[in-house]
C-alpha positions as CSV (number, residue, x, y, z in Angstrom):
1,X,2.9,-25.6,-17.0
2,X,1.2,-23.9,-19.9
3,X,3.6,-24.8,-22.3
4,X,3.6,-28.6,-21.6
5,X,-0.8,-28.2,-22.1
6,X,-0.7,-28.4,-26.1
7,X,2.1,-31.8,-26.1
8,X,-0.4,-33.5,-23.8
9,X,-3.3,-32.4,-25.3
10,X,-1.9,-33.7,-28.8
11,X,-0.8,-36.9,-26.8
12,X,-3.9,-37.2,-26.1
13,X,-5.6,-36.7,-29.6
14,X,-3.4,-39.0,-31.0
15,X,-4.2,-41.7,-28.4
16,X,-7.7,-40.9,-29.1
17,X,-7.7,-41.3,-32.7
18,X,-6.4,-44.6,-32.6
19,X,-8.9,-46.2,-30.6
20,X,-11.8,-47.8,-32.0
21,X,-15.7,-46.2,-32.1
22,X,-16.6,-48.0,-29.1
23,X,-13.8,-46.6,-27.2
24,X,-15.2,-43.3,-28.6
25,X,-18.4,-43.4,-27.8
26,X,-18.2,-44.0,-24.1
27,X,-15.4,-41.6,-23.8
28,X,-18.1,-38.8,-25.3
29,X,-21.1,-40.2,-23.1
30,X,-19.0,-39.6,-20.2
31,X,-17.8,-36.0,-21.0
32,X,-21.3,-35.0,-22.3
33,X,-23.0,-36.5,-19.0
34,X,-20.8,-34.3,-17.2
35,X,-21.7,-31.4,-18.9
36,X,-25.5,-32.2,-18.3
37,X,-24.6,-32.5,-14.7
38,X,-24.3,-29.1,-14.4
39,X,-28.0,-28.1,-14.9
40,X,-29.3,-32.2,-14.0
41,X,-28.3,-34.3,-11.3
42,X,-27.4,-37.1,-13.4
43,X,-26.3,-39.3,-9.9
44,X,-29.7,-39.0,-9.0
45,X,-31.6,-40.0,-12.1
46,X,-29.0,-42.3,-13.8
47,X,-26.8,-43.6,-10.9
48,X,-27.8,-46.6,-8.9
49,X,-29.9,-45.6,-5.6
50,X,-30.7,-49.2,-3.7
51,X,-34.2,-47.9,-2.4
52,X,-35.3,-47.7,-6.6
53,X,-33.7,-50.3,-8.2
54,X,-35.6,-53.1,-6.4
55,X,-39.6,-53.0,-7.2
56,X,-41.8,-51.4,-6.8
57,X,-39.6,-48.4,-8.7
58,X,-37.6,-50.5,-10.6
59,X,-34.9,-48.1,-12.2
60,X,-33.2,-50.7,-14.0
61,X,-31.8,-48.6,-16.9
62,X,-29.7,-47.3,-13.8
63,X,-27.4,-50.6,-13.8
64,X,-26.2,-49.9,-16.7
65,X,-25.8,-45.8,-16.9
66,X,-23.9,-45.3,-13.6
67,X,-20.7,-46.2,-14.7
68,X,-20.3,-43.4,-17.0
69,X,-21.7,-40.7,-14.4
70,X,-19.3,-38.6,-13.1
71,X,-19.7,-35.4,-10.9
72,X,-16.0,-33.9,-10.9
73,X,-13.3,-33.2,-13.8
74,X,-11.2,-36.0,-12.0
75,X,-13.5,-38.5,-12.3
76,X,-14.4,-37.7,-15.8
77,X,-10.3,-37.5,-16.2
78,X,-10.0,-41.4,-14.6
79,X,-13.1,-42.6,-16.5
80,X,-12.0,-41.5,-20.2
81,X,-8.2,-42.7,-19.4
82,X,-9.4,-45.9,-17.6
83,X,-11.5,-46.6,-21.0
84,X,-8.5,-45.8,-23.1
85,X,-5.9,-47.9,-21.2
86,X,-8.4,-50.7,-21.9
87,X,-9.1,-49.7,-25.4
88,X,-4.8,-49.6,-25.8
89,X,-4.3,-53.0,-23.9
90,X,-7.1,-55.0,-24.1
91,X,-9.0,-54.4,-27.4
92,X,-6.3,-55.4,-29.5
93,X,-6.7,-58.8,-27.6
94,X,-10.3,-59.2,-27.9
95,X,-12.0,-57.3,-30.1
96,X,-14.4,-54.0,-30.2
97,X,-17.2,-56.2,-29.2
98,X,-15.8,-58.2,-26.6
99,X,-14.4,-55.3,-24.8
100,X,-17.8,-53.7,-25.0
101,X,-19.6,-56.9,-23.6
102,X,-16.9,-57.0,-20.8
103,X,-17.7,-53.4,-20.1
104,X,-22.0,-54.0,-19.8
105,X,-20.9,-57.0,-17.6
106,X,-18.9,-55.3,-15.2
107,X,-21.0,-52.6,-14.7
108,X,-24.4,-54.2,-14.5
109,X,-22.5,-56.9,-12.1
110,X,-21.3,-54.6,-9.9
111,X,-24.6,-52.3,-9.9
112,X,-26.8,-54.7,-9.1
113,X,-24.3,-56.2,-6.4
114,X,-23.7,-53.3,-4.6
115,X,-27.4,-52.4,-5.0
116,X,-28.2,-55.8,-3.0
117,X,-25.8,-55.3,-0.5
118,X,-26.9,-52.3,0.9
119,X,-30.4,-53.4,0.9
120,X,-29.2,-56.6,2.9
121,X,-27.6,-54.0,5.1
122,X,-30.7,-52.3,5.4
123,X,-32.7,-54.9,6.3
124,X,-29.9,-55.8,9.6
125,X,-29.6,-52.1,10.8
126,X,-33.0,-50.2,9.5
127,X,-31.1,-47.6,8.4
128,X,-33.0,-45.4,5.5
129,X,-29.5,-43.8,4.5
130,X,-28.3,-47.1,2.8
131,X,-31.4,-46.9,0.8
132,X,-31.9,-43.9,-0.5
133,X,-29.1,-41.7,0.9
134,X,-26.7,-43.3,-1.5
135,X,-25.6,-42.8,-5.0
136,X,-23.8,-45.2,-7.1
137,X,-22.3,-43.7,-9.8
138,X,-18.3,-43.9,-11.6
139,X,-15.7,-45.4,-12.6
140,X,-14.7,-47.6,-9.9
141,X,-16.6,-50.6,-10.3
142,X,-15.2,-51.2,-14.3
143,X,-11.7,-50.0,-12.8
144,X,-11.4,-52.9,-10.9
145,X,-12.9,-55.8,-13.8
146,X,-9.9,-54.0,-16.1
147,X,-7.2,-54.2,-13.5
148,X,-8.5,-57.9,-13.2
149,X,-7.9,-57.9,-17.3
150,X,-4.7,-56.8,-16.3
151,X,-3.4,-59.0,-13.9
152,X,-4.5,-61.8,-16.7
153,X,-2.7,-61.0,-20.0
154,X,0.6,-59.1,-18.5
155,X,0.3,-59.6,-14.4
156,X,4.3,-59.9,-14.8
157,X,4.5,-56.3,-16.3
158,X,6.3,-53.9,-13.8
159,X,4.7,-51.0,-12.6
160,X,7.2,-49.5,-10.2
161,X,10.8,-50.0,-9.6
162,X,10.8,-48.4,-6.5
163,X,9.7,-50.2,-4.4
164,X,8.7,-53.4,-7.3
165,X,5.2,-53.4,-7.8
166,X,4.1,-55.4,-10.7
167,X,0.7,-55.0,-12.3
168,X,-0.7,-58.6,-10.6
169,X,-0.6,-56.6,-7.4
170,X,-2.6,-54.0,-8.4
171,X,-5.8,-54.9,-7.9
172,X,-5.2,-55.7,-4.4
173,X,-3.1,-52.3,-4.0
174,X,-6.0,-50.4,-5.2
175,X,-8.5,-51.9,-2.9
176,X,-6.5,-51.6,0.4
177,X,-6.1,-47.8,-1.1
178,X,-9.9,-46.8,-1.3
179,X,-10.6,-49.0,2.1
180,X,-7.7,-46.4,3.6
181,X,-9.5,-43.6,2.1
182,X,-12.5,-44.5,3.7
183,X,-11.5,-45.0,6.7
184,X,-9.3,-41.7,7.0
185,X,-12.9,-39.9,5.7
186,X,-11.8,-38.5,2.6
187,X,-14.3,-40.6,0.6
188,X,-17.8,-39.3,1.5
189,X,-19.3,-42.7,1.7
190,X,-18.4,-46.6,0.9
191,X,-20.4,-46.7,-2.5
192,X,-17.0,-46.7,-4.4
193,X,-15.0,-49.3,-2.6
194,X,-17.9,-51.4,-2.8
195,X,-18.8,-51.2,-6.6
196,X,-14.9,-51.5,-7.1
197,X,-15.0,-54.9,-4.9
198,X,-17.9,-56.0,-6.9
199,X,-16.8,-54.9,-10.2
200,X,-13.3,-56.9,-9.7
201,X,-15.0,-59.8,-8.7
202,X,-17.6,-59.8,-11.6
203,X,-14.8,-59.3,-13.7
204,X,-12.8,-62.1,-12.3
205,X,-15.8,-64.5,-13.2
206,X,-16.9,-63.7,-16.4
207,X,-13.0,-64.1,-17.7
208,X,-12.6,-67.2,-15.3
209,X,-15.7,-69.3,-16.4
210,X,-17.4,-67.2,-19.2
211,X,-15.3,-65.0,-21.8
212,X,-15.5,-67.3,-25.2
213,X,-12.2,-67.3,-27.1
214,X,-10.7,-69.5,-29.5
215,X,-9.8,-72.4,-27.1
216,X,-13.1,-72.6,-25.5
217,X,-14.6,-70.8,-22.6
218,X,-13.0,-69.0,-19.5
219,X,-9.5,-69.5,-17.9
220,X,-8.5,-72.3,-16.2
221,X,-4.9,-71.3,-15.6
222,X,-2.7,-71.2,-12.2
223,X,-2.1,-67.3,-12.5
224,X,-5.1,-66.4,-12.5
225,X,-6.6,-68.6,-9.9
226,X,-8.8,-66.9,-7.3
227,X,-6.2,-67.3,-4.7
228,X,-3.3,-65.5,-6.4
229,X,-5.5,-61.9,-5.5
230,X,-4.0,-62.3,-2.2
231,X,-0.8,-62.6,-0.2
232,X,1.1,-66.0,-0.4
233,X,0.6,-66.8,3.2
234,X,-3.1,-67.0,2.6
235,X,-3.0,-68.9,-0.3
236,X,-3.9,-71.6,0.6
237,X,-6.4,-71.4,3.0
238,X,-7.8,-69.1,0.1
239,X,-7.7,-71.7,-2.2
240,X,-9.5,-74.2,0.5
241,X,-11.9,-71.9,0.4
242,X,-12.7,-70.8,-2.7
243,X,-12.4,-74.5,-4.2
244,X,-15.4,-75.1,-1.7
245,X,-17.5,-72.3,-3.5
246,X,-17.4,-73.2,-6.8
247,X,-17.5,-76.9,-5.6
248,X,-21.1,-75.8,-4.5
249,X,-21.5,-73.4,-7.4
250,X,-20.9,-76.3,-9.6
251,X,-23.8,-78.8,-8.1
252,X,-26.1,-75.3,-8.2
253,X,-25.1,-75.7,-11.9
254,X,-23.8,-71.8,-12.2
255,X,-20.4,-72.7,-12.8
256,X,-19.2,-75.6,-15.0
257,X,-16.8,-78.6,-13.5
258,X,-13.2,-78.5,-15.2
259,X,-13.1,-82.0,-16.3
260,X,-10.1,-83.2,-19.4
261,X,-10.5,-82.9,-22.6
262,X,-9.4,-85.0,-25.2
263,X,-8.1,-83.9,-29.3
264,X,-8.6,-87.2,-30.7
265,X,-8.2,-85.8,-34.1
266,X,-4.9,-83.6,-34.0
267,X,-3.0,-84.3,-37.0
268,X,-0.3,-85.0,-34.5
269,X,-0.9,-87.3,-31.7
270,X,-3.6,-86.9,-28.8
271,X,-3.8,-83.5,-27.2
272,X,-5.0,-83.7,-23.3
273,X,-6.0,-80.1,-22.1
274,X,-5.4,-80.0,-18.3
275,X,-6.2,-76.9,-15.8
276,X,-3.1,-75.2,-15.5
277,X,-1.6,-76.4,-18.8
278,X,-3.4,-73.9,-21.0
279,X,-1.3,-72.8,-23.9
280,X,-1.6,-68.9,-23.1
281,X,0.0,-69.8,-19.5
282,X,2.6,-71.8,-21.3
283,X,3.3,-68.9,-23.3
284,X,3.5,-66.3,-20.3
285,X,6.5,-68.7,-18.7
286,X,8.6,-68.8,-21.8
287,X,8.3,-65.1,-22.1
288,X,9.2,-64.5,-18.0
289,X,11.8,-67.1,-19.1
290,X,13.3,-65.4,-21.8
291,X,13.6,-62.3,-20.2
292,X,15.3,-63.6,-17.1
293,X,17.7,-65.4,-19.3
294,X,18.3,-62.0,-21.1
295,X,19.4,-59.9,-18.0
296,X,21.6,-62.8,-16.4
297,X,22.8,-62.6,-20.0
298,X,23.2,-58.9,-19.7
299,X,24.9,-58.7,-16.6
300,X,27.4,-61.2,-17.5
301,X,28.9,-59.2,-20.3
302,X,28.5,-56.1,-17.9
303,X,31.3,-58.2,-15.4
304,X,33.3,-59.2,-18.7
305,X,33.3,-55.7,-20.3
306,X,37.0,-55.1,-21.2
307,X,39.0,-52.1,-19.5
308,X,39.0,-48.7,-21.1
309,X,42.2,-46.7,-22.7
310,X,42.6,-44.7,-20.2
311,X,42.9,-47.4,-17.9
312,X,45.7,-49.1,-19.8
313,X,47.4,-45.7,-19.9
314,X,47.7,-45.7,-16.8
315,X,49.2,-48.7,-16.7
316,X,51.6,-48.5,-19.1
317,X,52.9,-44.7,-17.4
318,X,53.1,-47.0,-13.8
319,X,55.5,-49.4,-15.6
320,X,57.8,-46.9,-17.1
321,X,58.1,-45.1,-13.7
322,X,59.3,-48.4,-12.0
323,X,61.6,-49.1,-14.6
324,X,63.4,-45.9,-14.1
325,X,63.5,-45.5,-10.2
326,X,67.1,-45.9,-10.0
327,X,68.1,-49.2,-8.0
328,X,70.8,-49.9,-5.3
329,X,74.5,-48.4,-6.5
330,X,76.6,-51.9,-7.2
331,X,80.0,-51.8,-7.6
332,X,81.3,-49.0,-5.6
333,X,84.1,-48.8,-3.5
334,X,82.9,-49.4,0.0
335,X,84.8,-46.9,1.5
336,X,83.1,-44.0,-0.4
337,X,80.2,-45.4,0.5
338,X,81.4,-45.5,4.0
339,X,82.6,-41.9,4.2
340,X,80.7,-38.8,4.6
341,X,82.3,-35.2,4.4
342,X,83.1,-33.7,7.6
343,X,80.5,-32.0,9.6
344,X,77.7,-34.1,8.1
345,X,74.6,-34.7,10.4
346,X,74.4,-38.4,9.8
347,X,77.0,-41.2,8.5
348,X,76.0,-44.4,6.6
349,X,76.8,-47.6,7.2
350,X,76.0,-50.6,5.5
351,X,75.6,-53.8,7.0
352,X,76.8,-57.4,6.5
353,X,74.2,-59.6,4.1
354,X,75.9,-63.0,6.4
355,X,75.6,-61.5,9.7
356,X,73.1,-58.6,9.3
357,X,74.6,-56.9,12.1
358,X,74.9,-53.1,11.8
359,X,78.4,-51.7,11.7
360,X,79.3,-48.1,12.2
361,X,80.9,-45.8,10.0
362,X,84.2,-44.7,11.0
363,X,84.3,-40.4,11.9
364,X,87.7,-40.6,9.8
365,X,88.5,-41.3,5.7
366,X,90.4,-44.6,6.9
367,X,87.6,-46.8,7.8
368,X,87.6,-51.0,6.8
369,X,86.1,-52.4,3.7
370,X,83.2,-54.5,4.3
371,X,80.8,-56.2,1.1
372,X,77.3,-54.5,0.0
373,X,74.6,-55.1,1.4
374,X,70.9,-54.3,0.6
375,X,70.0,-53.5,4.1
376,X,70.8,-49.4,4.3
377,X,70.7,-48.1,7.5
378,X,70.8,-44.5,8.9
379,X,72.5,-44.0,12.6
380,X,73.9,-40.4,13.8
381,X,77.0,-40.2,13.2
382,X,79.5,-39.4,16.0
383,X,80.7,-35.9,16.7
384,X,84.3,-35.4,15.5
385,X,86.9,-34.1,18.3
């Protein structure tokens, strides 16, 4: 174990190197907020506690500090590599600053989200513990708006083999795991699977309706519909459902109607940008094209691979050991064939190709001629007097 420390701890140097400063920086506010932890409690003064974010305390500065709080070495483990999987995948895409807006986003959404929920809990049970007994702090809630990034720009990618999981399942995956921990008790309250619910879904809007890009605003495309989070038998009462929502969203004038949109001045001809025919989404299907048609490829050669050597070796020594198995004796005299030496066990006698009846061999040298036959049978022979 000690000797494979210093290869990951380069490994992970090197990763870290290549990242960009505001990969950096939040990697370093999360290790050194852990190290304060140890004298502070940071959860308490710079996570998200319902009963102080709404007036009259007002700790708003908390919405955006909890998501780099972190208590244990495995959370401050997930945070950092969660940071630098999305400072690997999805910076190159976007850009130091967008990946830092998409990061404030997710984690104020989801903050402020889960902040009102347990207050709207409170205010149906009474219960004092959703207020103030709670402490909203991690990861979780920006794990879920980058698994959400994910599923957009390589949902195809697999993740496991066995069994297939691909990376547009993951979000889902991930949620049914935390509401399993829960249940089972080995999370000590429900503040991470709800930040992570809210934090996917704030992700999921911001880069449905509101991430700027160089073909406009948002994605529009079938993939990543809001439907596709879940299993395709409830597709399409999802999709019922959800087209209801923004329907409504859209008259509350929060989300914008998808209407066509006409290039008049292409150089071309008239360009008509559709939902669902978004140029990225064309792109993704002639990729999953390509590499389909590159494994049936692949498998066809492996079928029509040519034999090896050896193999025709062995073929060739079969052949020259059937052509010298010796065949039928031809043209002997019948009655040596007919005659065995005296006191043999057994005679042979050879029967008639026209009749093939069997005739037997005569105990004495005299015995008739009869013609070959290819049909040898073996009879006792009788005892001579």
């Amino acid at each position: 174990m000690n000797r494979y420390l210093p290869v990951a701890r380069q490994h992970f140097l090197a990763a870290l190197a290549s990242t960009s400063v505001v990969v950096k920086s939040i990697s370093a506010v999360v290790v050194l907020l852990y190290l304060l932890s140890w004298g502070v409690s940071t959860p308490y003064s710079l996570g998200v506690t319902p009963g102080y974010l709404f007036p009259p305390n007002f700790w708003v500065w908390t919405l955006v500090t909890h998501g780099v709080v972190e208590r244990h070495v495995w959370g401050v483990a997930a945070n950092v590599g969660t940071v630098m999987a999305c400072g690997r995948l999805l910076e190159p895409l976007w850009g130091a600053l967008e990946l830092l807006i998409f990061f404030a986003v997710v984690n104020v959404s989801a903050g402020l989200l889960a902040g009102l929920s347990y207050l709207l809990t409170y205010v149906a049970t009474f219960d004092l513990g959703y207020l103030f007994g709670l402490r909203i702090h991690g990861v979780a809630g920006f794990l879920g708006g980058v698994l959400v990034a994910l599923k957009q720009t390589m949902g195809d990618t697999t993740v496991l083999r066995v069994p297939q999981v691909r990376l547009k399942a993951a979000p889902a995956l991930v949620l049914l795991l935390l509401a399993l921990l829960r249940l089972s008790g080995l999370l000590d309250n429900s503040g991470p699977l709800a930040t992570y619910s809210y934090g996917a879904l704030s992700g999921w809007v911001y880069l449905r309706f509101y991430q700027k890009h160089s073909r406009g605003r948002g994605d529009m495309s079938d993939h990543f519909a809001f439907a596709s989070f879940f299993p395709e038998a409830l597709q399409p009462a999802v999709g019922l459902l959800a087209g209801l929502v923004h329907s409504a969203l859209v008259k509350m004038k929060v989300c914008r109607k998808m209407v066509k949109r006409y290039d008049v001045g292409a150089p071309s001809s008239i360009t008509i940008s559709l939902p669902g025919t978004d140029p990225q989404d064309a792109e993704r299907r002639r990729q999953l094209a390509l590499k389909a048609l590159n494994e049936r490829l692949k498998r066809v050669e492996d079928q029509s691979a040519w034999p090896s050597m050896d193999d025709e070796e062995d073929d060739e020594e079969d052949e020259v050991r059937t052509d010298t198995q010796p065949l039928l004796p031809t043209g002997r005299d019948p009655s040596s064939s007919t005659s065995r030496p005296a006191g043999g066990p057994m005679a042979v006698s050879l029967s008639s190709a026209a009749s093939l009846s069997q005739i037997s061999a005569a105990p004495s040298t005299g015995g008739s001629q009869h013609p070959e036959s290819s049909i040898i049978s073996f009879e006792d022979a009788p005892s001579r007097s």
